[in-house]
Residue frames as qw, qx, qy, qz and C-alpha x, y, z in Angstrom:
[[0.149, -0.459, -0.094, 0.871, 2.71, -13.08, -13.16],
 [0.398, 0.666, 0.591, 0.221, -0.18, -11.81, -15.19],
 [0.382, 0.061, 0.113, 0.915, 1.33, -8.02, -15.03],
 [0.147, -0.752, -0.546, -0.338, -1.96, -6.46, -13.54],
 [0.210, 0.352, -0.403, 0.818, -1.44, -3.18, -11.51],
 [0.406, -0.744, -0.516, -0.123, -3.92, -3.28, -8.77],
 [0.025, 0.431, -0.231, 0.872, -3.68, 0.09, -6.38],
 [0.534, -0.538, -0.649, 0.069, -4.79, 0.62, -3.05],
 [0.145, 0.641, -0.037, 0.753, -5.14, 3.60, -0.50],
 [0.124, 0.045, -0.614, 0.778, -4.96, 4.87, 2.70],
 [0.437, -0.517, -0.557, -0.481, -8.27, 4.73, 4.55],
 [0.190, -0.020, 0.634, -0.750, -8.59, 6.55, 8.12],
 [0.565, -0.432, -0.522, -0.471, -11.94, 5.71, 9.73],
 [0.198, -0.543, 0.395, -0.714, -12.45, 6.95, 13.50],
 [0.847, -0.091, 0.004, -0.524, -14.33, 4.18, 14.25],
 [0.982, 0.116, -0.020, 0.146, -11.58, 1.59, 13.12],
 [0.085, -0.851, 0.517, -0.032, -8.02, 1.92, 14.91],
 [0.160, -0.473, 0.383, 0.777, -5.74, 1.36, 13.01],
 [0.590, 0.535, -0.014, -0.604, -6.71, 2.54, 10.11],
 [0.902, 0.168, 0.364, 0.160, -6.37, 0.49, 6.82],
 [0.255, -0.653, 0.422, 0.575, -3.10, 0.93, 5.52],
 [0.464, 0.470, -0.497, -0.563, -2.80, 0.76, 1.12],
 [0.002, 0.062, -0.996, -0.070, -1.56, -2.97, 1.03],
 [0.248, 0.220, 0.867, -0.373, -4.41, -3.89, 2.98],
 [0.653, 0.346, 0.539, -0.403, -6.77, -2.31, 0.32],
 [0.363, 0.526, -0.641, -0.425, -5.17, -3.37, -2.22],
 [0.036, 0.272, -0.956, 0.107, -5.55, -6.73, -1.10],
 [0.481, 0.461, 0.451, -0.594, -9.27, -6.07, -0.87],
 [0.570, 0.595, -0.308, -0.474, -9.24, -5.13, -4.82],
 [0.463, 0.364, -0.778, -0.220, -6.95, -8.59, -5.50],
 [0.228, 0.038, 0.935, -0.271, -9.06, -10.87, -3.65],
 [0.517, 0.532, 0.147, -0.654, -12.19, -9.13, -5.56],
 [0.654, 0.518, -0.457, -0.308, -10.54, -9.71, -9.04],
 [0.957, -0.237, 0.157, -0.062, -9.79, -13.50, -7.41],
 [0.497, 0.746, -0.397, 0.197, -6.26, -13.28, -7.36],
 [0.729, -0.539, -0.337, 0.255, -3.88, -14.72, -4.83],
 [0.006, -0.987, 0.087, -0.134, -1.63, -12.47, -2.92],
 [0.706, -0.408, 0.408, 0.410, 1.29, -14.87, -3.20],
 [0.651, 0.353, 0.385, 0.551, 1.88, -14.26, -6.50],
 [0.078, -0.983, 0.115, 0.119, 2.62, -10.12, -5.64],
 [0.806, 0.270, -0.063, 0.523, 6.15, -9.41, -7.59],
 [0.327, 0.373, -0.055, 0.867, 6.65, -5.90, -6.88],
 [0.144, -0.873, -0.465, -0.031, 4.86, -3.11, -4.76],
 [0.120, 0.450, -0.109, 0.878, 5.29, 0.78, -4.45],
 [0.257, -0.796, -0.521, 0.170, 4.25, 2.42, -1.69],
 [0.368, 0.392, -0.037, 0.843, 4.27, 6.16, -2.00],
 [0.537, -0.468, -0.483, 0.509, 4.17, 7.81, 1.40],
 [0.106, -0.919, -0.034, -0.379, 3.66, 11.76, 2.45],
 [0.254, 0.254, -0.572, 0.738, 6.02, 13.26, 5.23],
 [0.689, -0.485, -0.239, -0.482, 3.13, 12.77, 7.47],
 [0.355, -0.580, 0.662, -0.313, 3.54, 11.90, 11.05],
 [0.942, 0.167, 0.255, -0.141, 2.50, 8.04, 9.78],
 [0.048, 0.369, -0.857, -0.357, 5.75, 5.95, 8.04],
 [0.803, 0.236, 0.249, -0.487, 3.67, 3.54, 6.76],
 [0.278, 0.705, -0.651, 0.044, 6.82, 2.05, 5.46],
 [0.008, -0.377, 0.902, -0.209, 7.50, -0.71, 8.00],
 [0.530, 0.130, 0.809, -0.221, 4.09, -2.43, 8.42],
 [0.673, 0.632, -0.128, -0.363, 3.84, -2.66, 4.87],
 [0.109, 0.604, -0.773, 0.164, 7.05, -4.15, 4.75],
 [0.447, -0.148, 0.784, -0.404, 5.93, -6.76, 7.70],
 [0.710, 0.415, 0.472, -0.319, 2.61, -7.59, 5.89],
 [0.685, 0.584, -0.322, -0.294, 4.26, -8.16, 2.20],
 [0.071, 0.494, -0.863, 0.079, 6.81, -10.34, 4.01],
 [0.462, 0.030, 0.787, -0.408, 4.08, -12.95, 5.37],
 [0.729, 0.460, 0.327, -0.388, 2.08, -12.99, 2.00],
 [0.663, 0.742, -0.095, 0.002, 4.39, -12.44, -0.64],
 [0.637, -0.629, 0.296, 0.334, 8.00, -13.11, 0.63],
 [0.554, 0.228, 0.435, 0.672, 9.61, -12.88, -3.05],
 [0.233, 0.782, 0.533, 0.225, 8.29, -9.62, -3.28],
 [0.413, 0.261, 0.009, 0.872, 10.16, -6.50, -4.24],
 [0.234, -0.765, -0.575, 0.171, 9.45, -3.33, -2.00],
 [0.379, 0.360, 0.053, 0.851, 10.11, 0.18, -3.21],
 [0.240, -0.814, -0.367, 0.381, 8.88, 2.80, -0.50],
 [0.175, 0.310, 0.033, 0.934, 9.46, 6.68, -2.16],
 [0.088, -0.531, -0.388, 0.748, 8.26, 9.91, -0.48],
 [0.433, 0.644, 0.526, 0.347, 6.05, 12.01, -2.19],
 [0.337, 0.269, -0.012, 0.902, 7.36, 15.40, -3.34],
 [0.065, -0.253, -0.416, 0.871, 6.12, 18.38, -1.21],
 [0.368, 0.012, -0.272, -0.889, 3.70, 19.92, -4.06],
 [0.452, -0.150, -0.838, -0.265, 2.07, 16.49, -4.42],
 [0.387, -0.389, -0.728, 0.411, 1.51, 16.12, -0.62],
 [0.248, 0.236, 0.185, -0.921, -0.05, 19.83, -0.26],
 [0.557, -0.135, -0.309, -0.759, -2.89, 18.85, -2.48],
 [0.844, -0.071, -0.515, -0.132, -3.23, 15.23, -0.82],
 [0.207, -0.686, 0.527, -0.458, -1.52, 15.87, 2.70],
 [0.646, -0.164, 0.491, -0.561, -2.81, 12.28, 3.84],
 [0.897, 0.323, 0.030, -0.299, -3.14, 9.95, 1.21],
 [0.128, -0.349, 0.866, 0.334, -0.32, 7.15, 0.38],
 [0.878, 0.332, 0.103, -0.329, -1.58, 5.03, -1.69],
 [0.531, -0.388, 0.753, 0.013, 0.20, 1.93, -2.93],
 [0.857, 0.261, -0.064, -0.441, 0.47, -0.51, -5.89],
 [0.574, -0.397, 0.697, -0.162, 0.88, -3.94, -6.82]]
């Protein structure tokens, strides 16, 4: 556990259904900085009241890479999500 935060975000693209969900680019950013993604201890995902939970396949996909890994899922407060309506974003 080298205690690096690596962060990742929600990425719609019309073109690409489904979109990429945080994990996934987070997992982009720790494969960049050659990292593996078994060795994930923790991960936040913070989530809008959006019609998207983004909650359970996160969940799914940290269980298959990282099964020791701790999953905290919080909502983001109303003010937050008016400026950002769309964005979770995620770290690790």
């Amino acid at each position: 556990n080298s205690g690096d935060i690596i962060s990742g975000r929600y990425a719609e693209n019309a073109a690409f259904n489904p979109t990429l969900q945080p994990l996934q680019g987070a997992l982009v950013v720790l494969r960049l900085l050659q990292k593996d993604p078994s060795d994930i201890a923790h991960c936040i995902l913070v989530d809008s009241r959006g019609p998207i939970d983004h909650r359970i396949r996160t969940k799914h996909l940290l269980k298959s890479i990282a099964p020791q890994a701790l999953l905290a899922a919080y909502r983001a407060p109303r003010s937050v999500q008016h400026a950002h309506p769309e964005s979770p974003s995620l770290g690790i």
